[in-house]
N, C-alpha and C positions, 0 to 999 in steps of 0.2 A: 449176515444175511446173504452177501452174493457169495460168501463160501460154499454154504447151504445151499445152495442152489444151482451148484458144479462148478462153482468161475474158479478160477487160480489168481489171486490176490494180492497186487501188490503195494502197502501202500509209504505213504512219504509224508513224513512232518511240514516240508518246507518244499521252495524247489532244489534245493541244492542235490538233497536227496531224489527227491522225485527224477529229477537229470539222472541221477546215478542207476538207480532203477533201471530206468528205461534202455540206459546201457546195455547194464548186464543182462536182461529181457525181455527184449523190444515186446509191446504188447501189442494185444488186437484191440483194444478201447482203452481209451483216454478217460478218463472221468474226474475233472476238474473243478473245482468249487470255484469261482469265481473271488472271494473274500479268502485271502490267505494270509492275513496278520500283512505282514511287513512285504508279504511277495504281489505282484500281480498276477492273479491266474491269468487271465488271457495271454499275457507274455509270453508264461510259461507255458501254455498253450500253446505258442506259437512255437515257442522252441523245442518241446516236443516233437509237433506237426513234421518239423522239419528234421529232427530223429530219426522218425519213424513215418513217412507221410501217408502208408498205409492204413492207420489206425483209423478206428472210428474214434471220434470225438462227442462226448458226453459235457456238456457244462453244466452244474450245477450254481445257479445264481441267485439273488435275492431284488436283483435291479429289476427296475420296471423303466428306465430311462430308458427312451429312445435313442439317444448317442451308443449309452453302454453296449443295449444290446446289439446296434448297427456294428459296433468292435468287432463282438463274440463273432457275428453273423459271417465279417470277412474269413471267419477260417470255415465256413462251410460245418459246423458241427452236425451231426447226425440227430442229435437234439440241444435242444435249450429246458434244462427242467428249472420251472419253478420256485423257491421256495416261501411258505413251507409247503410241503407234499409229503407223499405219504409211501414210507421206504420200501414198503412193500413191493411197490409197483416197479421197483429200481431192475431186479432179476428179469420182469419180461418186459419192458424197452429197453437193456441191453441185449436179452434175447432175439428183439423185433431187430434192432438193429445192425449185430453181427451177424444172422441168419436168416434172416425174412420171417422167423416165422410169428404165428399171431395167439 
C-alpha cells in the first residue's frame, strides 16, 4: 500500500534488522508497531530516534494505557495510530506528516 503510493519501503522482521536498515538508509519516517514479539518498539524507537533524529516518527500501537502511551509520547512522535484502523489512511498521515500536505 505505501509502495503504491510512491513511498520507498523499508521494512524489518525484528529490530536487529530494522537497526540495520536504518544504517544502510537512514529514512525520513519511522513507523513502528509498538508490539513486536520478543522486541520493544518504543526501545527500538528510541534507538532509531537516535540514528536518525531527523525522522518523523509513526507508532503504530494497540495500547490504550495511559503509562504506555505517556512512554511513546516522550519521543515526540508525529503520530500515535491506533489500532485497529484502517491502512488506507496510512499513505496520507504519512503524507500530512513529512510534507504538510492534507
Amino acid at each position: 500500500l505505501l509502495r503504491r503510493a510512491g513511498h520507498d519501503v523499508r521494512e524489518a522482521a525484528d529490530a536487529a534488522e530494522a537497526v540495520a536498515a536504518c544504517r544502510a538508509h537512514p529514512p525520513e519516517l519511522l513507523l513502528v508497531d509498538v508490539l513486536l514479539g520478543e522486541d520493544d518498539g518504543v526501545e527500538l524507537a528510541s534507538t532509531l530516534r537516535r540514528m536518525v533524529p531527523d525522522a518523523a516518527l509513526i507508532f503504530l500501537t494497540g495500547a490504550t494505557a495511559e503509562p504506555q502511551l505517556a512512554r511513546m509520547r516522550t519521543l515526540q512522535p508525529a503520530a500515535i495510530v491506533h489500532k485497529p484502523f484502517d491502512p488506507a489512511t496510512l499513505p496520507l498521515l504519512i503524507d500530512q506528516r513529512l510534507h504538510g500536505t492534507r
